[in-house]
C-alpha positions as CSV (number, residue, x, y, z in Angstrom):
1,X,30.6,65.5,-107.1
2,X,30.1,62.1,-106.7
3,X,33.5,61.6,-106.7
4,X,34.1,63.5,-104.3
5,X,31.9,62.8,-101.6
6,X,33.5,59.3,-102.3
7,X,36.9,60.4,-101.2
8,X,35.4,62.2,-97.8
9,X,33.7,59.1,-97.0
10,X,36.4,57.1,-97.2
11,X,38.6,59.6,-95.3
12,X,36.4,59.3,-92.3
13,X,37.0,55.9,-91.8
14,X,40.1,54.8,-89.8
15,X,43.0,53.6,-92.1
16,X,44.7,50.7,-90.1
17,X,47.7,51.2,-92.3
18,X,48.1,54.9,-91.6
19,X,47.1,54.3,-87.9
20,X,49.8,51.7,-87.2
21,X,52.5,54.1,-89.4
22,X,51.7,57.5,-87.5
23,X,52.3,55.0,-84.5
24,X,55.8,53.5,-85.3
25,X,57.0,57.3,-86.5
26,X,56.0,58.6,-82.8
27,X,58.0,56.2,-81.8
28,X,60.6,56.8,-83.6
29,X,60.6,60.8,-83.3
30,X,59.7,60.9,-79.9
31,X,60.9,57.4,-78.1
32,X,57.1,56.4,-77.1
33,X,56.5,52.8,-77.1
34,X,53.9,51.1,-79.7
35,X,51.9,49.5,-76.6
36,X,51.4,52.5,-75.0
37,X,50.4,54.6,-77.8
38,X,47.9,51.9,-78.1
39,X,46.6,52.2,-74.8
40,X,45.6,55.9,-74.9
41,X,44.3,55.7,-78.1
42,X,42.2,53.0,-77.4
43,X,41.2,55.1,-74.4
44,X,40.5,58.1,-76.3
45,X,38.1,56.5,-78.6
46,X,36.2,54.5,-76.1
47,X,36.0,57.9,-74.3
48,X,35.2,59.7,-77.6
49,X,31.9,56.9,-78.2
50,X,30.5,57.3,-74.6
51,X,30.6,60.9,-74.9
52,X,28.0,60.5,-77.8
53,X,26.6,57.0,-75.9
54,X,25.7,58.1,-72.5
55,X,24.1,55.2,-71.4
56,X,27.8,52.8,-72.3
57,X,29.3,51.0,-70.0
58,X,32.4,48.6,-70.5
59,X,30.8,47.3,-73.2
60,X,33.0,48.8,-76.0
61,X,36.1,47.0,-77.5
62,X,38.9,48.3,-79.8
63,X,40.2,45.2,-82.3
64,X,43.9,46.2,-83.3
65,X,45.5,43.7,-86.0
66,X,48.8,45.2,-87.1
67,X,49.9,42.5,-89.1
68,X,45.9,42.9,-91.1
69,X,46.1,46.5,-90.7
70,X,43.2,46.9,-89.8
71,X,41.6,48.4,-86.6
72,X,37.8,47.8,-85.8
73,X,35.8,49.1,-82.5
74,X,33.0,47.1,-81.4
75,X,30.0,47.7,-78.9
76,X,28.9,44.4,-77.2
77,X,25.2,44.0,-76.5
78,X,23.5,40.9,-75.0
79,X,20.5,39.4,-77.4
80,X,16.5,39.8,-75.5
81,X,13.5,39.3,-76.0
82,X,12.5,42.5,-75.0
83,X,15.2,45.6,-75.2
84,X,15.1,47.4,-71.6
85,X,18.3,49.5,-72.1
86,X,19.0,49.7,-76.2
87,X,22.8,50.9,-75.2
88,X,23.2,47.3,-73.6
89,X,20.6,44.9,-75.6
90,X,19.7,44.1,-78.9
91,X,16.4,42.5,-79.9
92,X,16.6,38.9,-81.6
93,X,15.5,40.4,-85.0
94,X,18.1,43.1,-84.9
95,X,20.9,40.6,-84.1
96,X,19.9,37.7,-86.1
97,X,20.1,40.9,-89.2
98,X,23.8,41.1,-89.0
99,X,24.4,37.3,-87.6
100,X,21.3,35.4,-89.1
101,X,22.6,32.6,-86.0
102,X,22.0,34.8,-83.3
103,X,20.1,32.7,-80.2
104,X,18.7,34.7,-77.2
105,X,21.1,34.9,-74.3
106,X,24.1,35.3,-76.7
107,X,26.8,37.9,-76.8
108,X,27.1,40.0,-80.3
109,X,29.5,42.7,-81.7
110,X,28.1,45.5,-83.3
111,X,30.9,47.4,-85.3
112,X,31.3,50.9,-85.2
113,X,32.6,53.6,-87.8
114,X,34.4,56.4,-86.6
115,X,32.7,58.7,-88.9
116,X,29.9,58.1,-87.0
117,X,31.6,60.5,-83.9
118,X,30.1,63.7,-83.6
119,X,32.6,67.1,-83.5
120,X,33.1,67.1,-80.1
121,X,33.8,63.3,-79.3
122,X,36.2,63.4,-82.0
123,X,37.7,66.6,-80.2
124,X,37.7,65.1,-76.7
125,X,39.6,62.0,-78.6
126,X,42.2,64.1,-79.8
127,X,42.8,65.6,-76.3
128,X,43.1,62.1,-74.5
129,X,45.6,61.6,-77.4
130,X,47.7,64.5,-76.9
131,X,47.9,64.2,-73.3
132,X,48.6,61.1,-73.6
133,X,51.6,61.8,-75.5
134,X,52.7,64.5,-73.0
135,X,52.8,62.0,-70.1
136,X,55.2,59.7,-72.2
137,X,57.6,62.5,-72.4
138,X,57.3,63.6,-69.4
139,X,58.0,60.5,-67.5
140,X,60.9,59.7,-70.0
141,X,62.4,63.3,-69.6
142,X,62.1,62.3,-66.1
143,X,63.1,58.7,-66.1
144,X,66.2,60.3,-68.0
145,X,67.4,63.0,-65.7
146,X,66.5,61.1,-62.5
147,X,69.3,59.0,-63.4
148,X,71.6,62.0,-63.8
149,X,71.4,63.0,-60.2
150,X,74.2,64.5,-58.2
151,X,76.2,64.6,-62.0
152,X,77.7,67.1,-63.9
153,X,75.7,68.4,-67.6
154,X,76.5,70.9,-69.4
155,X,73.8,73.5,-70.5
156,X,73.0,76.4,-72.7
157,X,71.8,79.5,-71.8
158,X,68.6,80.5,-73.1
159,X,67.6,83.5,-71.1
160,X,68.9,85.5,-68.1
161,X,66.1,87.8,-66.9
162,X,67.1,91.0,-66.4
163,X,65.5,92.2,-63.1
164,X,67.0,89.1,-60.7
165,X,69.8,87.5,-63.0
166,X,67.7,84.1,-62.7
167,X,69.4,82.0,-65.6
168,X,67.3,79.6,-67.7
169,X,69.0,76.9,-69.3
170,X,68.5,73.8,-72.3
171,X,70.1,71.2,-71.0
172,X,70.7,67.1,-72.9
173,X,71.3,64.1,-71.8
174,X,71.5,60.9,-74.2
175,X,68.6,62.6,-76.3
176,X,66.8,64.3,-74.5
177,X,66.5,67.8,-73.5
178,X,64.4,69.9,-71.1
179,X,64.5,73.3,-69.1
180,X,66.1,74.0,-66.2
181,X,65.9,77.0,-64.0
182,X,68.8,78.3,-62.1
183,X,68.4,80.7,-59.5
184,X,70.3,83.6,-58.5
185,X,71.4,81.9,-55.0
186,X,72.7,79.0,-56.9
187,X,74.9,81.0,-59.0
188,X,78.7,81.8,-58.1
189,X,78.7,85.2,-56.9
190,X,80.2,87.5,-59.4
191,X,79.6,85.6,-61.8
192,X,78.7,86.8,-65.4
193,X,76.3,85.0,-67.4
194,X,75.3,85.5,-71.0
195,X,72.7,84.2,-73.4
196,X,74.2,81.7,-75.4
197,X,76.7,80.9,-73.0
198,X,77.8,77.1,-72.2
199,X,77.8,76.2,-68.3
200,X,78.6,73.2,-66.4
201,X,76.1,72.6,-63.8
202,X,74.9,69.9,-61.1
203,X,72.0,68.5,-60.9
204,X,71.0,68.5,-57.1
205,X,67.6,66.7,-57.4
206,X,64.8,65.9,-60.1
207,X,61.3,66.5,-59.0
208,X,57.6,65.8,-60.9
209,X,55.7,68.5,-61.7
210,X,52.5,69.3,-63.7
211,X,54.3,71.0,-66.4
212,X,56.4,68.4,-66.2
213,X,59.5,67.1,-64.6
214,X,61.9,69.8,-62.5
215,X,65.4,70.2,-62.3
216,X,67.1,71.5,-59.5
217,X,70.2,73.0,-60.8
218,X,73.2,74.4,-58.6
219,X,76.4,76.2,-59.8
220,X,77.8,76.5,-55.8
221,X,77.0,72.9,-54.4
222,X,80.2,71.1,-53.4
223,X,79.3,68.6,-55.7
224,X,79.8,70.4,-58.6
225,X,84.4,70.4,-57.5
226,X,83.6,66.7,-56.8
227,X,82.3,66.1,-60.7
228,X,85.0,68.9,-62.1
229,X,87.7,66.8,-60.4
230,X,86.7,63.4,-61.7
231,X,86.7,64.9,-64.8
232,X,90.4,66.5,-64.7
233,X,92.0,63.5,-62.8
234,X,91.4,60.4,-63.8
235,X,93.2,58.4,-60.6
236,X,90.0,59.8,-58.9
237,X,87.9,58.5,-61.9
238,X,88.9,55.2,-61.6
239,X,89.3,54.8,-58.0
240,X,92.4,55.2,-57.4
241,X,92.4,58.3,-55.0
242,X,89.1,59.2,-53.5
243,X,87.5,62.6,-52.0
244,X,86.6,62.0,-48.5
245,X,85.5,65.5,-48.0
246,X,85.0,68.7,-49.4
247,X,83.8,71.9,-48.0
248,X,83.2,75.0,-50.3
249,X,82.1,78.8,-49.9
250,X,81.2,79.1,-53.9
251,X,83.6,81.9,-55.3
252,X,86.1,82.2,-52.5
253,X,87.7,78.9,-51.4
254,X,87.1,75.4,-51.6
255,X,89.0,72.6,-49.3
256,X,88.7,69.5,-50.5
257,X,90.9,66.1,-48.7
258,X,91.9,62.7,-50.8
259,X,92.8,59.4,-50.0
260,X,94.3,56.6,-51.4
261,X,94.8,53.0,-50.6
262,X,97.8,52.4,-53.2
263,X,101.0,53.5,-50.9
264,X,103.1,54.1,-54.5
265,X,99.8,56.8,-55.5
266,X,100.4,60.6,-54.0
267,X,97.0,61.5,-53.5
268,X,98.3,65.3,-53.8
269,X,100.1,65.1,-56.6
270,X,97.2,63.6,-59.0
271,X,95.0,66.3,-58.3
272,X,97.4,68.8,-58.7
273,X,99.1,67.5,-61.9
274,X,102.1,68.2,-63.8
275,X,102.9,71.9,-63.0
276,X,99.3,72.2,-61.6
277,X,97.4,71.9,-65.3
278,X,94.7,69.8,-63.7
279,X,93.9,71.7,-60.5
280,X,94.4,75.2,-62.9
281,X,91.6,73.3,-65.1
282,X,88.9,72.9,-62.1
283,X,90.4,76.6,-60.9
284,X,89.7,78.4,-64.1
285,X,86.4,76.2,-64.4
286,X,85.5,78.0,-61.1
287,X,86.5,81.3,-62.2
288,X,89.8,81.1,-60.2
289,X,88.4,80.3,-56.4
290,X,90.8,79.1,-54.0
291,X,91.2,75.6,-54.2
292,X,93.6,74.1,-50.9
293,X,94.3,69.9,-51.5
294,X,95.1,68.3,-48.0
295,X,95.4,64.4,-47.7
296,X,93.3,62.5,-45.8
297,X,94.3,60.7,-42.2
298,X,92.2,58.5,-39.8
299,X,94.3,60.3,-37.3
300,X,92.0,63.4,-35.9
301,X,94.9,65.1,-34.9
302,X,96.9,65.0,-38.1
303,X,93.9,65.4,-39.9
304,X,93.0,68.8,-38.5
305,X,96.0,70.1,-38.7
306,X,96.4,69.4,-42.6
307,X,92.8,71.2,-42.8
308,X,94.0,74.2,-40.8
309,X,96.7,74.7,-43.8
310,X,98.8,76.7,-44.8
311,X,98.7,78.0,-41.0
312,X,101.2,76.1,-39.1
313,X,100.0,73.6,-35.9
314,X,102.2,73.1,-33.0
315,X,99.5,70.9,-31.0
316,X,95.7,69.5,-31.9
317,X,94.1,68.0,-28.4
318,X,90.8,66.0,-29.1
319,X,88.2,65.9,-26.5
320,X,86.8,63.3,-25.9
321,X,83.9,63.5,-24.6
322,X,82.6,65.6,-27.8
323,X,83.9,66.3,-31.3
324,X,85.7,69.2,-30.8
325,X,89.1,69.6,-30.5
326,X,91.9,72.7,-29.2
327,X,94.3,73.2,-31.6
328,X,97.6,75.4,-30.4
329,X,99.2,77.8,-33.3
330,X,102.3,79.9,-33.0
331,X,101.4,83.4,-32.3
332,X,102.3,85.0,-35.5
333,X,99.9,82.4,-37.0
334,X,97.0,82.8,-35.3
335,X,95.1,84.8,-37.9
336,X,96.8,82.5,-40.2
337,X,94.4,80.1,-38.8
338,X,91.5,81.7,-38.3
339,X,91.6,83.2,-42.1
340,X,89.9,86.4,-43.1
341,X,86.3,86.6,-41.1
342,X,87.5,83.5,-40.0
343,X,86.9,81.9,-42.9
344,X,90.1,79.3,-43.1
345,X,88.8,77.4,-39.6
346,X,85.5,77.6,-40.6
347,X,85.8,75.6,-43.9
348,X,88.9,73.0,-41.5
349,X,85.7,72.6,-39.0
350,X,83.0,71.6,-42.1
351,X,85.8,69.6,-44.0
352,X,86.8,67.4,-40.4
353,X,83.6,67.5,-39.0
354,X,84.9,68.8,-35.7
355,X,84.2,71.9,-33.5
356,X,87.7,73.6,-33.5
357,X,89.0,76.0,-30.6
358,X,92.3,78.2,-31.4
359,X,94.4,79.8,-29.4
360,X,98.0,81.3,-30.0
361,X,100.8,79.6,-27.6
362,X,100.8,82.7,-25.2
363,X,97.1,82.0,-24.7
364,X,97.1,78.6,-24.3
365,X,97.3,79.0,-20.8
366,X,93.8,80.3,-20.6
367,X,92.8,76.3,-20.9
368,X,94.0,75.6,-17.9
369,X,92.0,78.0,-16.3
370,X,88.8,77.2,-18.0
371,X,89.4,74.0,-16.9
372,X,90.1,74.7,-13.1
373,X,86.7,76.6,-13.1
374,X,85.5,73.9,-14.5
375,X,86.2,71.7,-12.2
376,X,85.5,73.7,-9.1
377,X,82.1,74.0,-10.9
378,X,81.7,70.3,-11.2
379,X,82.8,70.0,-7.3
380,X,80.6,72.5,-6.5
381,X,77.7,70.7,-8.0
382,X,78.6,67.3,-6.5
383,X,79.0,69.0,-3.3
384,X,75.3,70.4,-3.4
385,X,73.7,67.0,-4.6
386,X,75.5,65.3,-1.6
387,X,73.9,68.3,0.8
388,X,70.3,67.9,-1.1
389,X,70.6,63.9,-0.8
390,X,71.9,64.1,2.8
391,X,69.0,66.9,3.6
392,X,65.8,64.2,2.0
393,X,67.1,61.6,4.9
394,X,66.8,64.3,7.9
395,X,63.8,65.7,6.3
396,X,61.3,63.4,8.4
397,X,62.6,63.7,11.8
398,X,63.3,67.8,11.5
399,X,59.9,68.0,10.2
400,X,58.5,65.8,13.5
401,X,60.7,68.4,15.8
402,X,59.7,71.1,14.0
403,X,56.0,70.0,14.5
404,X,55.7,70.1,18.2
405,X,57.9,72.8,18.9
406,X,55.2,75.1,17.0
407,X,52.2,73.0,18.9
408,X,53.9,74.6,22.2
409,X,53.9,78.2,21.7
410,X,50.7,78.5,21.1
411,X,50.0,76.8,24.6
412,X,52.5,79.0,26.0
413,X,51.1,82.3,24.5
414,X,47.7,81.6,25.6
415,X,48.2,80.8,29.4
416,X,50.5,84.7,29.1
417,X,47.6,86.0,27.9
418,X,45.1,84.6,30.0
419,X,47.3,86.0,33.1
420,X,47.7,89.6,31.5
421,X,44.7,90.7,32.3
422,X,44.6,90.3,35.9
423,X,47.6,91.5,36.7
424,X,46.7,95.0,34.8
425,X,43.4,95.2,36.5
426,X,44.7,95.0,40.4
427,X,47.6,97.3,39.4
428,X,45.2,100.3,38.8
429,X,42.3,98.6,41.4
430,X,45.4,100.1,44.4
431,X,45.1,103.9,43.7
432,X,41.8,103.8,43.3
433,X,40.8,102.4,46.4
434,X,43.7,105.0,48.1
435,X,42.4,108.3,46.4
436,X,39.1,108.4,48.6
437,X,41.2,108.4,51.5
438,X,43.5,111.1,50.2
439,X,40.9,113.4,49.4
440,X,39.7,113.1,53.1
441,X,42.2,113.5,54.7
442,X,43.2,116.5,52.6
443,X,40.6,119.0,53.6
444,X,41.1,118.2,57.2
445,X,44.7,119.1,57.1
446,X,43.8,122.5,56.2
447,X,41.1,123.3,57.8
448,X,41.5,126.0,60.8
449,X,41.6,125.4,63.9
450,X,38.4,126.7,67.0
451,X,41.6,128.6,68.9
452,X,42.5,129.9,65.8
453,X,39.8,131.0,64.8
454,X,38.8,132.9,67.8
455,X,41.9,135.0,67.7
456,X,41.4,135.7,64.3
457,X,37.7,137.1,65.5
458,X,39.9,139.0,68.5
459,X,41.9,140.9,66.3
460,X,39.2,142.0,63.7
């Protein structure tokens, strides 16, 4: 029994050599530094003691001598005459027992054993350890595949979920591996994907995360033909012939336009290969989409009218006061042009970067009357800002005019009105004054006559 309890003493005390092994094979398994090891863990036990020490301050020191192999943690306490906080100070007599020169004022080490660490400080050690150890990996996963940015890897699949297609994916670089997650809008559509499967993918961007570090994987960025080519032709590798542009609707066509400064070097021809192996390569890569190879020109003009290919251009007209451009076709290739839904001069106006107008030869006409109204328009408009300007100069002396012609009528109107009434009243005074008259005279008109009436008495 003895024996035993021997052996559990001594494991609970820290073995320096073991320590400073278990730290050279995590850095060899996992790629994590010495000196960073030795920073958490000297963490986690100073965490581990104040847990149990509440009253600790900075007062506790890890010793680390790999060459001794030994590793010793120490509390420092200050020697008094009288101990006011034990955690802090240490009483003459107490001192001068483990360092019989101990003076008051000085500075002692007081070892401590890590057996003494109760359950749950040595639990809340091994968590500041282990976490530690997760943030290594995680910032070198992500140290890793930061770097790998805007490149080409190539992943396995580990799972495709059933309900949305998502794709999850293992992917390496230069030792070491980590899960990304691509989505269903990054995929190529019509695309089958199988457990197990092997896919090249971009990497679009790298971002940290609490889980750890995130990467943004895409199966439909232009970047990914960029990377495919660089890997088929190796003129574009080296520098030879470079890709000025590419535009890409992932699964139907792709339009992509080289360069190169070497006049003996056909731009065309290196990507294409001999009998097209290198372009079938990037083709078959992107289950067989349309891939169109134009060359590159600092000329607009020629330039869009490589980008309009295979559709034939009989004029391109830059305007100048935009970036647009009216590009004239033969009327049987008009759709040529345009491609299906349009398609064809919507990836010429990504690739050139212009705004592109197409008309057929018989319609070209309609230009030059979009232009005329145009121009009446702009005449029109000039016209009324020289009226408006002209019309603020007269505006103070019309205004004056206008001003005392209205501070006359009302003078006028009032004297009218003052004279109204007069005129009505002696207009109906007249017949008034008449019509007693009238009635006078009336009665006496018919009134009979004394010789009349004494015949009238005659004959009765």
């Amino acid at each position: 029994m003895a024996k035993r309890s021997a052996k559990a003493a001594k494991s609970n005390e820290l073995d320096g050599a073991e320590f400073f092994a278990a730290i050279a094979l995590i850095e060899q398994e996992k790629g994590i530094p010495k000196s960073y090891m030795m920073e958490k863990i000297t963490q986690a036990l100073i965490t581990a003691y104040k847990r149990d020490h509440e009253g600790i301050t900075d007062n506790v020191v890890i010793d680390a001598n790999e060459a001794a192999g030994t590793v010793r943690m120490f509390v420092k306490k200050d020697v008094v005459e009288e101990v006011d906080n034990p955690y802090t100070e240490i009483s003459l007599t107490e001192a001068r027992a483990s360092l019989p020169t101990a003076q008051i004022g000085d500075v002692v080490r007081m070892e401590i054993k890590p057996r003494n660490f109760g359950r749950i400080a040595a639990q809340t050690a091994r968590q500041v350890i282990i976490q530690g150890m997760r943030e290594a990996e995680h910032n070198m996963i992500y140290d890793m595949f930061s770097s790998k940015e805007h490149e080409m890897l190539l992943g396995t699949v580990t799972r495709v979920d059933p309900r949305n297609g998502a794709v999850s994916l293992r992917i390496s670089s230069n030792g070491e591996t980590t899960d990304a997650y691509l989505s269903p809008s990054e995929q190529v559509r019509g695309e089958v994907i199988r457990e197990g499967d092997r896919v090249k993918v971009y990497v679009v961007e790298v971002r940290r995360a609490s889980r750890g570090p995130q990467v943004l994987i895409s199966r439909t960025h232009p970047g990914l033909v960029k990377r495919l080519f660089e890997l088929e032709v190796p003129e574009i590798y080296d520098g030879t012939v470079e890709i000025r542009s590419i535009a890409r609707e992932a699964g139907s066509r792709t339009k992509i336009a080289v360069w190169s400064a070497d006049e003996n070097v056909d731009p065309i021809g290196a990507c294409v290969g001999p009998k097209g192996q290198r372009v079938n390569n990037v083709v078959a890569e992107l289950l067989n989409e349309k891939v169109d190879i134009i060359k590159y020109s600092d000329d607009p003009a020629v330039y869009i009218a490589a980008a309009l290919s295979p559709a034939d251009v009989l004029s391109v007209v830059p305007m100048e006061e935009s970036k647009s451009c009216r590009v004239m076709v033969p009327d049987d290739q008009l759709s040529l042009a345009i491609g299906k839904e349009g398609q064809n001069a919507r990836l010429a106006a990504k690739l050139t970067g212009y705004k592109i107008d197409i008309k057929s030869q018989s319609s070209a006409h309609e230009w030059e009357e979009e232009d005329a109204a145009a121009a009446a328009e702009a005449a029109l408009a000039a016209a009324q800002a020289a009226l408006e300007a002209d019309g603020e100069d007269l505006d103070d002396p019309l205004d004056a005019a206008l001003d005392d012609s209205a501070m006359e009528a009302p003078e006028a109107e009032a004297s009218e009105e003052a004279a109204a009434p007069d005129a009505e009243v002696s207009d109906k005074a007249a017949p008034e004054e008449a019509l007693p008259d009238m009635e006078d005279s009336a009665p006496q008109e018919d009134a009979p006559q004394p010789e009349e009436a004494e015949a009238n008495e005659e004959t009765l």
